[in-house]
RODO-2510 file (C-alpha; in nm, 4 decimals, decimal comma):
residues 78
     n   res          X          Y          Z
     1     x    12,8876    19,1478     9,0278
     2     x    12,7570    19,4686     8,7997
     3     x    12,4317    19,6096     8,9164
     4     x    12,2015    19,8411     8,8297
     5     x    11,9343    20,0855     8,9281
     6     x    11,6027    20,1324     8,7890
     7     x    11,2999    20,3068     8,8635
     8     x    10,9089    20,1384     8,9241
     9     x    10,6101    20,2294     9,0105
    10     x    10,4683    20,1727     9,3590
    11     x    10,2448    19,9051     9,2200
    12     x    10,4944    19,7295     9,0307
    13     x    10,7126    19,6906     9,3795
    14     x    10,4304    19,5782     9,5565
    15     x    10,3711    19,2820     9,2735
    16     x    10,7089    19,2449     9,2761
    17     x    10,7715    19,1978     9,6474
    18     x    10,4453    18,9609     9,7115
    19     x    10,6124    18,7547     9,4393
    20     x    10,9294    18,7013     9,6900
    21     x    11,0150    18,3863     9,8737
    22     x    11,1846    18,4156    10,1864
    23     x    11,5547    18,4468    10,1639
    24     x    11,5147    18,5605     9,7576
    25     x    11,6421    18,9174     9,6401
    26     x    11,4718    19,1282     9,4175
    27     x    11,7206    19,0143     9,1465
    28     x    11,6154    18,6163     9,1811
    29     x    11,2824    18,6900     9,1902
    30     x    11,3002    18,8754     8,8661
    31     x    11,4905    18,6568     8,7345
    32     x    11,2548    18,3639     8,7995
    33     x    10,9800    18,5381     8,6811
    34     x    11,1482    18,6085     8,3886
    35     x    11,2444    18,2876     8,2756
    36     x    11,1174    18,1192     7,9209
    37     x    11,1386    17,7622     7,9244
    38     x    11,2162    17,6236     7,5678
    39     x    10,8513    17,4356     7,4825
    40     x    11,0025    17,2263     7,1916
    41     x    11,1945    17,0051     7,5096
    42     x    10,8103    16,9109     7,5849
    43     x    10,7620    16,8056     7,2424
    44     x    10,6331    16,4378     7,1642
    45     x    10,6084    16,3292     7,5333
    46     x    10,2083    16,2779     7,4946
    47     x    10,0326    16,0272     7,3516
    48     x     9,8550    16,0237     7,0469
    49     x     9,5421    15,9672     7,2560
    50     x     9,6354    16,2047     7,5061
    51     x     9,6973    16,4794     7,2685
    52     x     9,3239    16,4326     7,0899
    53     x     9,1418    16,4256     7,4771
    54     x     9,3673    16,6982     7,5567
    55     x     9,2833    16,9245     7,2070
    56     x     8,8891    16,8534     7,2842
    57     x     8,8756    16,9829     7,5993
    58     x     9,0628    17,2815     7,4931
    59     x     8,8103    17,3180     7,2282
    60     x     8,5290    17,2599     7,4530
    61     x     8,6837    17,5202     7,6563
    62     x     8,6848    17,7687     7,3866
    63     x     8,3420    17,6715     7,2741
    64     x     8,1804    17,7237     7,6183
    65     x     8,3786    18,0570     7,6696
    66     x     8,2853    18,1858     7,3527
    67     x     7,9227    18,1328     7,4550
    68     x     7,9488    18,2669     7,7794
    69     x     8,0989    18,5981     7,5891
    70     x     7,7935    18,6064     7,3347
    71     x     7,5475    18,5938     7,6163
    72     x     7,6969    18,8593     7,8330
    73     x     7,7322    19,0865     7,5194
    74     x     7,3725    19,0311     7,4405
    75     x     7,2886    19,1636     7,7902
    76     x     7,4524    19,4653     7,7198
    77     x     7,2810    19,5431     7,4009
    78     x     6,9260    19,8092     7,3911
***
């Protein structure tokens, strides 16, 4: 197997290293980090009524976030 060397910060080990299961090199764990999973496989497996409770909560979300933003901002204002 070809390997190679690179160079990373201190920091980046340390993240790098708590993200490590027992038994798992470097190489697996960057590897599993690393991974994209293809989202179109997940596509249609909701319900029609499980997609609309699911998209108003997520608006909800966004809605009481964006709220939350506004009214920290205005405590940082003179």
């Amino acid at each position: 197997m070809a390997t190679k060397t690179i160079s990373i910060t201190v920091d980046a080990y340390k993240r790098l290293a708590s993200s490590k299961k027992a038994r798992e090199s470097f190489s697996q764990v960057i590897c599993r980090l690393t991974n994209k999973t293809d989202l179109t496989k997940f596509a249609g497996i909701l319900s029609k009524k499980t997609t609309a409770t699911v998209e108003e909560a997520v608006q909800a979300s966004r809605a009481t976030g964006l709220a939350r933003s506004r009214a920290l901002m205005e405590g940082f204002r003179p």
